[in-house]
C-alpha positions in Angstrom: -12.5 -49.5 -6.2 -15.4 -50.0 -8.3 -18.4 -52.2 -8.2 -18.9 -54.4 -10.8 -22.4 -56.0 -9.7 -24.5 -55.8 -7.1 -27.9 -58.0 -6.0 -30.4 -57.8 -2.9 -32.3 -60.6 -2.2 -33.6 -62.8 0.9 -31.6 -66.1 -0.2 -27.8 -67.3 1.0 -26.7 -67.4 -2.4 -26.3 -65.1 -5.5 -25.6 -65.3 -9.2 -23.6 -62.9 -11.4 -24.3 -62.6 -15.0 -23.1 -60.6 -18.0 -19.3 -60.4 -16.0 -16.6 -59.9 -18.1 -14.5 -62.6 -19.6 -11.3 -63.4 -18.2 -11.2 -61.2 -15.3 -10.7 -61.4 -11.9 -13.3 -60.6 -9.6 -14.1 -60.0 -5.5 -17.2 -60.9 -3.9 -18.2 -59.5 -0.7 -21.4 -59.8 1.1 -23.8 -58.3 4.1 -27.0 -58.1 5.6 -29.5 -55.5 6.0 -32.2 -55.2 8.5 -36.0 -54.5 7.8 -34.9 -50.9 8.8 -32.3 -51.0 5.5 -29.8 -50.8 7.6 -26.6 -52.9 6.6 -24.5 -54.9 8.7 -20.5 -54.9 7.7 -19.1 -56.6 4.5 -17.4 -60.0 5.1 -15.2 -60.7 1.9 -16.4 -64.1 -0.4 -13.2 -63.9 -1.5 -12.2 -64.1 -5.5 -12.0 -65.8 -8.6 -12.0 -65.4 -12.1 -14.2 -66.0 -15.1 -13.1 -68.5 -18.1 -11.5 -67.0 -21.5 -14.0 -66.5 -24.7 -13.3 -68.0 -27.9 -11.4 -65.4 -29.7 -13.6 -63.9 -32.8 -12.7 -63.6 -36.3 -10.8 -60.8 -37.5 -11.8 -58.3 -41.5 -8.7 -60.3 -42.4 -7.3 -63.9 -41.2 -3.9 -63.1 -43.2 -2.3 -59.9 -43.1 0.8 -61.5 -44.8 2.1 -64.3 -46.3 5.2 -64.6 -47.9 7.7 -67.5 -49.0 8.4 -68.7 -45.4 6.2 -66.5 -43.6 2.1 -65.8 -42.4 0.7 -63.6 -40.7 -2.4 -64.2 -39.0 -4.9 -62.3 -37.3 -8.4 -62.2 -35.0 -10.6 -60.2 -32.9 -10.4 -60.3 -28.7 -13.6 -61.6 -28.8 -14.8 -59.6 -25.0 -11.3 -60.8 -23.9 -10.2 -57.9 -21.0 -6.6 -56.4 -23.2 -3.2 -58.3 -21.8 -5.4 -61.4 -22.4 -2.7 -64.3 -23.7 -3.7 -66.0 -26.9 -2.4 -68.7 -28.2 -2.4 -69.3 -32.0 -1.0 -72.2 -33.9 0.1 -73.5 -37.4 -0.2 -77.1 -38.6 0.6 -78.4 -42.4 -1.6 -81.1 -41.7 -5.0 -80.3 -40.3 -3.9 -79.9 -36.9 -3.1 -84.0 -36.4 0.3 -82.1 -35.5 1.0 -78.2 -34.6 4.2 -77.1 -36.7 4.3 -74.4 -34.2 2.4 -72.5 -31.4 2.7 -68.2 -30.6 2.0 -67.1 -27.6 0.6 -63.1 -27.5 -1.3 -60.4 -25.8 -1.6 -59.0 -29.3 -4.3 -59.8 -31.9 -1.7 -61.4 -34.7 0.8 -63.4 -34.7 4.2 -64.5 -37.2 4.8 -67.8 -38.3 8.0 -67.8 -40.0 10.2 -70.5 -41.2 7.2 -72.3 -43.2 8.2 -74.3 -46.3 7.5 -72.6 -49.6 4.3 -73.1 -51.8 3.0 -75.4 -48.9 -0.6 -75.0 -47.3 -1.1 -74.2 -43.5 -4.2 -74.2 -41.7 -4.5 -71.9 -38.7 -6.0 -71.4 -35.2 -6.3 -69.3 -31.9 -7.5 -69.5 -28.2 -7.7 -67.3 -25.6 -5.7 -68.3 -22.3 -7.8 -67.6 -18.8 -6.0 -66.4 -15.4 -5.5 -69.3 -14.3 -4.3 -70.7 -17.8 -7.0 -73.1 -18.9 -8.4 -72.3 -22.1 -11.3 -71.2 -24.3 -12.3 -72.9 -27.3 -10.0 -73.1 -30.6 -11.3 -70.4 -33.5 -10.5 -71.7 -36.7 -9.0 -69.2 -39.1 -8.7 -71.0 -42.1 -6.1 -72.2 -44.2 -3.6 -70.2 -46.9 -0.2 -71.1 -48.9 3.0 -69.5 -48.9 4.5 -68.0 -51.9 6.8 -70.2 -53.6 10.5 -69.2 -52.8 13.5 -68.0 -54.8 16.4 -69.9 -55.8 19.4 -68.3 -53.1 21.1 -68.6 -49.7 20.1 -71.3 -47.0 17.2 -70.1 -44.8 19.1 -70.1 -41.3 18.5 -72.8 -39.1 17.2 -73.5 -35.7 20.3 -73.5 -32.8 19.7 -76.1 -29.6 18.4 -73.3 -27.5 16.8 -70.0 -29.3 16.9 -67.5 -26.7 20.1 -68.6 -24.3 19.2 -65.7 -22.1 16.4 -63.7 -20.9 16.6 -60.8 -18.8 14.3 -58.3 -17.2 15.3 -56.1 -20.2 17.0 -58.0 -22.9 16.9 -61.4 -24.5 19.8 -62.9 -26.3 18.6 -65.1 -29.5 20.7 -67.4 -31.3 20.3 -69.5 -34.4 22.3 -71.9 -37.0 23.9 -71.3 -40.1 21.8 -73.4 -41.9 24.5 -74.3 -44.2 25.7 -71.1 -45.3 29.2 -70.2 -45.7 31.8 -67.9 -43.6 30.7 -64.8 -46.2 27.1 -65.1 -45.2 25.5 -62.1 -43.3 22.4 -62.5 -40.7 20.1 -59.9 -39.7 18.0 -60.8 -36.9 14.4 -58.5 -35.7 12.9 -58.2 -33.0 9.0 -57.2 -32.5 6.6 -56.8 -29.9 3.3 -56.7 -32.3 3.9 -59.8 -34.8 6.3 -57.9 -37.1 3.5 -55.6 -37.6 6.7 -52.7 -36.3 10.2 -54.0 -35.8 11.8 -52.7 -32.7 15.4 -53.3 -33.3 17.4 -55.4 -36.0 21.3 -56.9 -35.8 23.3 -57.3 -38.5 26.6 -59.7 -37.9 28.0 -62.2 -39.5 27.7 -64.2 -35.9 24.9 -66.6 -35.0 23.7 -65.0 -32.2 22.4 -61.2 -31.1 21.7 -59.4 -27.9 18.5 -56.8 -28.0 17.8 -54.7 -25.2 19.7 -53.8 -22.1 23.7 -54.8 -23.2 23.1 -55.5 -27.0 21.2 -53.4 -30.1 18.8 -51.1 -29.2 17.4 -49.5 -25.6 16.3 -51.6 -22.9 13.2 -53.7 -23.3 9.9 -53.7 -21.5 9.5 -55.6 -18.6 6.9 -58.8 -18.7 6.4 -57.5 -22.4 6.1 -60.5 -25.4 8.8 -60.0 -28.0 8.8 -62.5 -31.5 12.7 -62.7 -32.9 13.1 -64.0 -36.6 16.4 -64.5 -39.1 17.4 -64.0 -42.2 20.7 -65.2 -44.3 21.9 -62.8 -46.6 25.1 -62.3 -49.6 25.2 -59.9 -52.1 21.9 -59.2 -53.5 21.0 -62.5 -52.2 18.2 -62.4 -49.2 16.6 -65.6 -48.0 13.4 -65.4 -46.2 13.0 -65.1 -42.7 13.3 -67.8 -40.1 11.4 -67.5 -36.8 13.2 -68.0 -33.9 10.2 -67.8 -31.5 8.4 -65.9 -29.0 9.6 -64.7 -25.6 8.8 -63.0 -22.7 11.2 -60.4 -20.7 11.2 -61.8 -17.8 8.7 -59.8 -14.8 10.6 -57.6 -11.7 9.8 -59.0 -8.0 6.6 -56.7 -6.9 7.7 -54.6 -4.3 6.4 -52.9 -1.1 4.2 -56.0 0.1 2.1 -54.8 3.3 -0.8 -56.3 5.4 -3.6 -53.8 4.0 -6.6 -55.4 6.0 -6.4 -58.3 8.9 -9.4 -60.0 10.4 -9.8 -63.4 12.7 -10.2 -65.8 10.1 -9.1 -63.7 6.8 -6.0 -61.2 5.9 -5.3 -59.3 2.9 -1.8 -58.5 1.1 -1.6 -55.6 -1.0 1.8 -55.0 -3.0 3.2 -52.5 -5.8 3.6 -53.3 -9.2 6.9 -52.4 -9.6 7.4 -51.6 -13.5 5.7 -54.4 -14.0 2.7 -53.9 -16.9 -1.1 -54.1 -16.1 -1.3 -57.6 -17.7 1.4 -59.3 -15.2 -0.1 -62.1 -13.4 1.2 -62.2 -9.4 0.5 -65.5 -7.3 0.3 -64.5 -3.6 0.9 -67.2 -1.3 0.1 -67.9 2.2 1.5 -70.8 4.9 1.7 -71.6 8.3 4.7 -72.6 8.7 7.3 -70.3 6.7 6.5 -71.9 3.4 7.8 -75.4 4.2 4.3 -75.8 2.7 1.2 -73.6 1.6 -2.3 -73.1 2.9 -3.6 -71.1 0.0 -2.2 -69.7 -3.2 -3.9 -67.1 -5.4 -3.7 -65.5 -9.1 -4.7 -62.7 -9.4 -3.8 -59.4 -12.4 -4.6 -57.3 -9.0 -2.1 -55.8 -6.8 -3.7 -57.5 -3.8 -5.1 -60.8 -2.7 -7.2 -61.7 0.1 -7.3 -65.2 1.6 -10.0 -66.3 4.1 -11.2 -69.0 6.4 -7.7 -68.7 8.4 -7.3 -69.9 12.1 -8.4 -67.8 14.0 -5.1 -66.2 16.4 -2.6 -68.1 13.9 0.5 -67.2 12.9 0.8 -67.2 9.1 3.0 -65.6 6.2 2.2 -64.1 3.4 4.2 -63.2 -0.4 4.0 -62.4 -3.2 6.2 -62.9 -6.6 5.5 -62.0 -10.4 4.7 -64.4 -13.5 5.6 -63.1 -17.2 3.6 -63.8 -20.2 5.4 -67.5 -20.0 4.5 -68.0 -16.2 8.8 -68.0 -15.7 8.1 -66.2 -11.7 10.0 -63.4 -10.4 11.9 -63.6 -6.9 9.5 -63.5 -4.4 8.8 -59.9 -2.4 10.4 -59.9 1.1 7.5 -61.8 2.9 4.9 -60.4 5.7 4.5 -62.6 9.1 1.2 -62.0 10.4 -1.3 -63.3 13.3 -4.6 -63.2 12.8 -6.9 -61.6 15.2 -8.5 -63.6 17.8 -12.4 -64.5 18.7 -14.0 -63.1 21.4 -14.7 -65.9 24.2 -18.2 -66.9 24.6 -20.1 -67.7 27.6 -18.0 -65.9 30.6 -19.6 -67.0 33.9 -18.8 -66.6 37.6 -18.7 -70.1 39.8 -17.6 -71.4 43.2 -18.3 -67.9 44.5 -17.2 -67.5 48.2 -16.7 -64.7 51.1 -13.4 -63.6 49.5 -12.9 -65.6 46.3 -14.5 -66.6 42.9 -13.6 -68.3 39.9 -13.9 -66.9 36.5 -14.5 -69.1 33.0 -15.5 -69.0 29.6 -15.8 -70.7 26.3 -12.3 -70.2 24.1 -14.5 -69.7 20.7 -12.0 -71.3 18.5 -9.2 -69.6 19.4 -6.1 -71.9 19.9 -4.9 -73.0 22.8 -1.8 -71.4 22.8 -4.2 -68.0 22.9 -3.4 -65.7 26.1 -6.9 -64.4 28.0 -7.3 -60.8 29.9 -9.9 -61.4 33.0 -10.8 -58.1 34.6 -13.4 -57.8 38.1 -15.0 -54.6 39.1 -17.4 -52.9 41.9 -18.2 -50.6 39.6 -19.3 -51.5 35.9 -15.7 -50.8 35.1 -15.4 -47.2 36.1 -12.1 -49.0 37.9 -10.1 -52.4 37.8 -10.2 -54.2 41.2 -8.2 -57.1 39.1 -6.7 -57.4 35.9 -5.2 -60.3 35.1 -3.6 -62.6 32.2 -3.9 -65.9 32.0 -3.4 -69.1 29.5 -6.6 -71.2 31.1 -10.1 -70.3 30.2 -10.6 -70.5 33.9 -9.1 -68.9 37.0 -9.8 -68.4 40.1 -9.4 -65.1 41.8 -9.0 -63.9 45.3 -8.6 -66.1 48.5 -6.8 -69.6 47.5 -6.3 -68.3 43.4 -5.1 -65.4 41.7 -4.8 -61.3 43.1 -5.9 -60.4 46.4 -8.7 -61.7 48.4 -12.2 -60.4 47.2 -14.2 -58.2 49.6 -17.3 -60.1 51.3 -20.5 -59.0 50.5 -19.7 -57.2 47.3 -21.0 -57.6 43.9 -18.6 -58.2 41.1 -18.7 -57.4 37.1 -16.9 -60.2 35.2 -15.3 -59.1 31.6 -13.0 -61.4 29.2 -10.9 -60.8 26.3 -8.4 -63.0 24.2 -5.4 -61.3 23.1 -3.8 -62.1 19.3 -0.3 -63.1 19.2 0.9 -59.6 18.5 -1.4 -58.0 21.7 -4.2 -56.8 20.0 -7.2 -57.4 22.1 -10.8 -58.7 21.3 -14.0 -57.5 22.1 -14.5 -57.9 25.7 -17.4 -60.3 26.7 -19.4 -59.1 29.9 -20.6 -62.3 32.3 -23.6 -61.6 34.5 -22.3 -60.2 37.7 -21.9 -62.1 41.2 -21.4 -61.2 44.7 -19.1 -62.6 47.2 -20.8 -64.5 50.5 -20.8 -62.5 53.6 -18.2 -63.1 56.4 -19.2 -65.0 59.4 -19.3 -62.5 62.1 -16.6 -62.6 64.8 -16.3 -61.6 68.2 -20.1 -61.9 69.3 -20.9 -61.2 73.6 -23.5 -60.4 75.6 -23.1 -57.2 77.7 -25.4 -54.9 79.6 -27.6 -57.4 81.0 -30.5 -56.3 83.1 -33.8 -58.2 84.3 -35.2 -57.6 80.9 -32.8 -56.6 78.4 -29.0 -57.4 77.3 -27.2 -56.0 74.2 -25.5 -58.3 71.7 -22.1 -56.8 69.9 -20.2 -58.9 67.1 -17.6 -57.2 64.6 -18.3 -57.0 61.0 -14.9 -59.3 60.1 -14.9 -57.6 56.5 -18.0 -57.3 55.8 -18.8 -53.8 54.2 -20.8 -51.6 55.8 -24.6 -52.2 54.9 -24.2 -55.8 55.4 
């Protein structure tokens, strides 16, 4: 819907500069006479440009606590839903304590030992998941903690359950006793807000759809953190981790544009946010393996150098922020278009029969033809017939009724697509039947210096 670049030149190639980072982009190309006049796009299909190194932010630390840090950076040209990943290590990064993965421009670290230093770091994630460079954000230390309750601990599994619009999270007592309360938050910006917070003495709490608060976004990055608390006694919090709701199926998937060697699926979003990810795929044989695969934050892919007159399928599902895919969208079965032939000619032309071939331009061989013959450039069909061969011979001895002697014939071919859909037709140069051998010849009305000769025509047209 809108044009990102554009270039005119007289090469077969083209360069792009000054795209935008970590975007996906379509290429199309065409010709244009010496008159300026263009010829139709043919689609160079898509890719995506890499992630940049995230920049620094006013402040690396917006908080920092007993067991807690937050840290923060700049997008750095990064397109927004961008996924960064930022990480903690108490030893200079020769190990990551832990690793957040956001579409925000902070992130929590929670559960860090008191009066210890951390040193931090961020990347940006691409579309297709490599990623850009680390940017260092330097190092801080926690505050050093109170004497109190247990911080809570970490349970096998943190988040048991994910939904499309909840996610249960669970942790361990960490040695407290039965009299110990926990109050678990949930955030979607790093703790900068806290959507919803549980109180229970339990070791596990439901947000969303079925537990504390409304439902949650789909596809939408949530952090969850603990705390133990009794009395007047309040340890500090522990993080439980990031997660992502999980993504809805798209829905609605259609062929939006079909051509002999490329087709394009178009789908709806379906809730989902404008940083979901979908992979389209596309196979031969009903996904018992693929032909082609694309990512794309678009609600349509295009995939090209197909078979031409092929039967392939096309879906489409949903990642979330984690890449955990959606079902897949009820899938399209499509053939492509087929090629015009090339080369029709007429051959082995007789009094009352001729026979017809051309070249099957790549189509497969499975592809059905249409041969049509006329008198009359078409005005009418004298024959109009399908066949499997790229040959055939028509009239006396082959296909449709016997050919009129004499006569000239216009030749015209097209392939038909599995589904019916014609091609162009391709006219051959025309031909015309032999004339019949006259029949019936005698000699009457013979004088001393004259006799008349009589024959009949024996289907020859009149002008023979």
């Amino acid at each position: 819907a809108t044009l990102a670049a554009s270039r005119r030149l007289a090469g077969a190639a083209a360069a792009f500069g000054a795209l935008a980072p970590n975007t996906t982009f379509q290429a199309r190309v065409r010709a244009v006479n010496s008159n300026g006049v263009p010829t139709a796009f043919v689609s160079g299909g898509s890719t995506a440009t890499a992630a940049a190194t995230p920049a620094a932010a006013g402040a690396a630390f917006t908080a920092v606590g007993v067991s807690s840090v937050t840290a923060a950076w700049a997008a750095g040209g990064n397109r927004p839903g961008t996924v960064f990943e930022a990480q903690v290590s108490s030893d200079s990064f020769a190990t990551v304590n832990e690793s957040s993965a956001t579409a925000a421009l902070s992130a929590g670290f929670e559960g860090l030992a008191g009066a210890a230093s951390y040193a931090f770091r961020v990347r940006a994630l691409g579309v297709d998941g490599a990623p850009s460079a680390f940017l260092s954000l330097g190092a801080t230390t926690t505050l050093t903690p109170p004497v109190g309750l247990s911080l809570p601990g970490d349970a096998a599994t943190a988040f048991p359950a994910v939904g499309l619009s909840s996610v249960a999270a669970a942790w361990a007592s960490g040695g407290n006793g039965a009299g110990a309360l926990y109050e678990a938050q949930l955030s979607s910006d790093s703790f900068a807000t806290v959507n919803v917070s549980s109180v229970t003495a339990g070791l596990s709490a439901v947000f969303g759809t079925g537990g504390e608060g409304p439902a949650l976004d789909l596809n939408r990055g949530y952090s969850v953190r603990v705390r133990a608390s009794s009395g007047a006694v309040t340890t500090g919090f522990n993080p439980l981790g990031s997660v992502f709701t999980l993504a809805d199926a798209p829905a609605s998937a259609a062929l939006a544009a079909l051509g002999t060697s490329s087709a394009t699926l178009s789908w709806g979003a379906n809730g989902n946010p404008a940083s979901t990810r979908y992979e389209a795929q596309l196979s031969t044989d009903a996904f018992a393996s693929l032909n082609a695969s694309s990512l794309t934050y678009g609600t349509s892919a295009v995939f090209t150098g197909l078979a031409q007159n092929t039967t392939h399928h096309l879906r489409v599902r949903a990642l979330n922020g984690a890449a955990s895919p959606s079902a897949f969208d009820s899938a399209v079965t499509t053939p492509t278009l087929a090629a015009a032939p090339i080369d029709p000619a007429l051959s082995a032309v007789g009094a009352s029969s001729v026979t017809a071939s051309w070249g099957a331009n790549s189509n497969p061989s499975s592809t059905l033809w249409t041969v049509q013959l006329s008198t009359d450039s078409f005005v009418t069909l004298n024959l109009d017939l399908p066949t499997p061969a790229v040959s055939l011979a028509l009239g006396t001895g082959g296909s449709g009724p016997a050919l009129t002697p004499n006569t000239t014939y216009y030749l015209r071919v097209a392939a038909l697509s599995r589904s019916g859909i014609p091609s162009a037709s391709v006219t051959a140069t025309t031909a015309s039947t032999l004339a019949e051998v006259p029949s019936g010849a005698a000699l009457s009305s013979v004088h001393f210096t004259s006799a008349a000769l009589s024959w009949s025509a024996n289907g020859n047209p009149a002008g023979t």
